[in-house]
C-alpha positions in Angstrom: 151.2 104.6 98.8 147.9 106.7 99.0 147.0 105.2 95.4 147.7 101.8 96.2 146.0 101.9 99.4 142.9 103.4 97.8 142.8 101.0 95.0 142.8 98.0 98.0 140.2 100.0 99.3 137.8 100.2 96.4 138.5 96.2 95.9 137.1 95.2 99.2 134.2 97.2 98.3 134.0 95.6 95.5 134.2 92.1 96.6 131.1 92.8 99.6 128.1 90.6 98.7 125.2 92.8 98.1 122.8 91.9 100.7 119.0 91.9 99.6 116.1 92.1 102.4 112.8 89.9 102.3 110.1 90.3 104.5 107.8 87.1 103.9 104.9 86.1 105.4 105.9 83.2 108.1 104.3 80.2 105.9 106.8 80.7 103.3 110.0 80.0 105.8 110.8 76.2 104.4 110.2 77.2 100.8 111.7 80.9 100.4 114.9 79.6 102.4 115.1 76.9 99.4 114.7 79.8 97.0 117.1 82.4 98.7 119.7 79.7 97.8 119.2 79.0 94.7 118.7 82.7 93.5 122.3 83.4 95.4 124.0 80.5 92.9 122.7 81.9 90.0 123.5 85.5 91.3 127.1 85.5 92.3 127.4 88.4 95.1 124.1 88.7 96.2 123.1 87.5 99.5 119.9 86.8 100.5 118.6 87.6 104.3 114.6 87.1 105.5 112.7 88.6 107.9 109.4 85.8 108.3 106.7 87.2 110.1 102.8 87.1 110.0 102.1 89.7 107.2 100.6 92.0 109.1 103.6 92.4 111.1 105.7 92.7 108.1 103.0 95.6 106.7 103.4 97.3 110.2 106.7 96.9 110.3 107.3 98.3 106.3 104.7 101.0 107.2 107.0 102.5 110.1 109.8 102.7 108.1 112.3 99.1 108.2 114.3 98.3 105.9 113.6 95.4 103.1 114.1 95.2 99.3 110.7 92.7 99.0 107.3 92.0 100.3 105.9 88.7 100.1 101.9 88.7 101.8 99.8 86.1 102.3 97.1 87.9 101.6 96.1 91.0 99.4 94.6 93.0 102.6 98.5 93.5 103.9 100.1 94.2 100.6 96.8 96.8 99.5 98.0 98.4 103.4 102.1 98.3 102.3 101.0 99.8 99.0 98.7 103.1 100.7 101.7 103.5 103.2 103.7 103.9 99.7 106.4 101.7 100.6 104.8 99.5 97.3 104.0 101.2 93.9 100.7 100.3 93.0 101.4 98.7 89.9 104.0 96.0 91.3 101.9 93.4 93.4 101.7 90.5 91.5 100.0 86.8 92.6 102.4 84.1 93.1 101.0 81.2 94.7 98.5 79.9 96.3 97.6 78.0 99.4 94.4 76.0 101.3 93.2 75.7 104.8 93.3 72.4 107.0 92.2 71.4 110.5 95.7 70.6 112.4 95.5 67.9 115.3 97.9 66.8 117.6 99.2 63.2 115.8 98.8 62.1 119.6 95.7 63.1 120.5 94.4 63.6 124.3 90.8 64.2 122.9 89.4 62.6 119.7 88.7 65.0 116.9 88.1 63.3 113.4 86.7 66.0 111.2 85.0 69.4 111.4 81.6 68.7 112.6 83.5 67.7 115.7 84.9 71.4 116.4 81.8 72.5 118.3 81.9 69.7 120.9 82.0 72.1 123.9 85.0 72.1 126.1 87.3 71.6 123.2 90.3 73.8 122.9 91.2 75.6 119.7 93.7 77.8 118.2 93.1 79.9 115.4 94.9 83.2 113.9 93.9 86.6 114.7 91.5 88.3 113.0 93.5 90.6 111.6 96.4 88.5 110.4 96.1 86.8 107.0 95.3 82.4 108.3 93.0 84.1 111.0 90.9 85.5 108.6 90.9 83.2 106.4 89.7 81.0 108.6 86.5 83.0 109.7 85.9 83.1 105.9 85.7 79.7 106.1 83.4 79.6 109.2 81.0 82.1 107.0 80.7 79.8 104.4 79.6 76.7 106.8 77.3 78.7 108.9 75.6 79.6 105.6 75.6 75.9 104.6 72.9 73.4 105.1 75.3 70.8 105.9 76.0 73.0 109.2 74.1 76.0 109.7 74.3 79.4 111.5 75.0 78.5 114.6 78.2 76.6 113.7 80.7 79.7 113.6 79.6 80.6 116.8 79.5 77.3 118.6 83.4 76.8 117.1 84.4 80.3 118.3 83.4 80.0 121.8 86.0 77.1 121.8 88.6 79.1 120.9 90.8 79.7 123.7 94.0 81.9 121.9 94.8 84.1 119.1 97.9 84.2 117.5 100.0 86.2 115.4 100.6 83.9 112.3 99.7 80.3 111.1 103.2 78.7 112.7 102.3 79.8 116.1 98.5 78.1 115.7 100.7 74.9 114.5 102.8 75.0 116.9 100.6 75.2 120.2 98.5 72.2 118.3 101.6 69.9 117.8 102.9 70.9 121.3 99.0 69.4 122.6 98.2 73.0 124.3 95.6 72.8 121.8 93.1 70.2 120.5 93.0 71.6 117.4 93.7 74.5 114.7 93.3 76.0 111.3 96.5 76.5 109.3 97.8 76.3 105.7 98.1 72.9 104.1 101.8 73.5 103.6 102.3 74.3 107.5 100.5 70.9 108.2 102.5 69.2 105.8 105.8 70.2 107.7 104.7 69.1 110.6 104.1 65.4 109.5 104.4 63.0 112.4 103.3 65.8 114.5 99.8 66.7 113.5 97.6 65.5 111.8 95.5 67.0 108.8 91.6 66.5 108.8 90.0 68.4 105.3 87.9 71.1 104.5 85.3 70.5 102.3 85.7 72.2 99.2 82.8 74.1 99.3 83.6 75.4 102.3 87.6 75.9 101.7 89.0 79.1 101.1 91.5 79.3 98.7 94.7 82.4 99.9 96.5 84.0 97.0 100.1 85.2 98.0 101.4 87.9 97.0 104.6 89.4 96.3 106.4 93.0 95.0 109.9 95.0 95.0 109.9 97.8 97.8 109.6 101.1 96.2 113.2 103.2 96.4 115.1 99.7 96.9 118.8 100.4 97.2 118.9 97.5 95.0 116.1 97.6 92.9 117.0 95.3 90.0 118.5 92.8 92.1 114.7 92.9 93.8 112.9 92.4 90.6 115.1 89.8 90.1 113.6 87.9 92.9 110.4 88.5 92.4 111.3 87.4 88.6 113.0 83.8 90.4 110.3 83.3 92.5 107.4 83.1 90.1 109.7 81.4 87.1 109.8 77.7 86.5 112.0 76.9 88.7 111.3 79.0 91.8 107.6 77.7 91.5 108.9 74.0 91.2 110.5 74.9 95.1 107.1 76.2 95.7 105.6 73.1 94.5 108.2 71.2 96.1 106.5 72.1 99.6 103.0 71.7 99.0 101.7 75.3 97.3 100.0 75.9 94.8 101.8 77.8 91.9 100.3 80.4 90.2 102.3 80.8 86.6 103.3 84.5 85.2 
């Protein structure tokens, strides 16, 4: 009886999916979810969970000790911070996509806004990302580039920041005050404005001035399951996880 019974034990041990932990930065909810799916079909038992977060969140969070088997930043500032904590060997990081910055309006607008000059009209209320989080910082890059321009000078960074009226923690929250009309206007990913079609509406950023963000992605070191985590990182950046990627709006980056 004590055999059979520990034989049924060891089955049902057996038979539990393995459950592998992403951390990924927020912009990379719609896609990765499509992903997670597809990687659990092709790997019978595994079973994919995600905590999305703005990546520094996820750094802080990896920094302090939580548990996740993958990193995915939008930036290389958060991943270079998850590597010196040495929760990321130096060596993994690798590039995996890449992304672009748009102006988000509300579709219904209460004031009209039809392309960047018009972010310094005073009285206009904006949302950007905080500095220190990857779409915020990304988008002061992009205010450095136009105050340096001819096109509109140095006093256009400063005359767009005093409009600014919040700060948050990744691009989703920017996109979702703008579509929810507490804000005139914001700066988010292309992808982000894209899933929000119907609800905001994109204006561009001249190329000149655009900022491209390279994502970036690595196994945690001393992963419980660390081939299954090079695995994914393997999925996401082969043919067919970069077609999902491509699928909403990114830009791949090939191995």
């Amino acid at each position: 009886m004590v055999l059979v019974l520990a034989a049924c034990a060891r089955g049902e041990a057996a038979s539990q999916p393995i459950t592998l932990n992403i951390s990924a930065a927020a912009s990379l909810s719609k896609a990765f979810q499509e992903i997670g799916r597809q990687f659990e079909v092709q790997h019978p038992g595994a079973k994919v969970e995600f905590n999305f977060a703005g990546s520094q969140q996820l750094a802080a969070q990896l920094a302090q000790g939580a548990p996740a088997d993958v990193f995915a930043s939008a930036n290389r500032k958060q991943m270079d911070a998850v590597v010196k904590s040495g929760r990321v060997s130096s060596e993994a990081p690798v590039d995996f996509l890449q992304n672009r910055l748009v102006v988000v309006v509300p579709t219904q607008q209460k004031v009209a806004i039809g392309r960047i000059d018009d972010l310094v009209r005073p009285g206009l209320k904006l949302v950007f990302g905080a500095k220190e989080v990857p779409i915020g910082q990304y988008a002061l890059d992009f205010l450095d580039r136009a105050g340096k321009s001819t096109a509109y000078g140095p006093g256009y960074r400063q005359r767009v920041l005093d409009n600014v009226v919040s700060y948050e923690q990744d691009a989703r929250a920017v996109l979702t005050k703008v579509g929810l009309g507490e804000a005139d206007a914001g700066v988010v990913y292309s992808t982000d404005a894209s899933s929000a079609a119907g609800v905001v509406t994109s204006l561009p950023i001249p190329d000149d001035l655009n900022v491209v963000a390279v994502y970036r992605i690595a196994p945690i070191a001393g992963s419980a399951h660390a081939d299954l985590a090079q695995a994914f990182v393997a999925f996401v950046r082969s043919p067919q996880g970069q077609a999902v990627l491509t699928k909403f709006g990114f830009q791949p980056i090939s191995p």
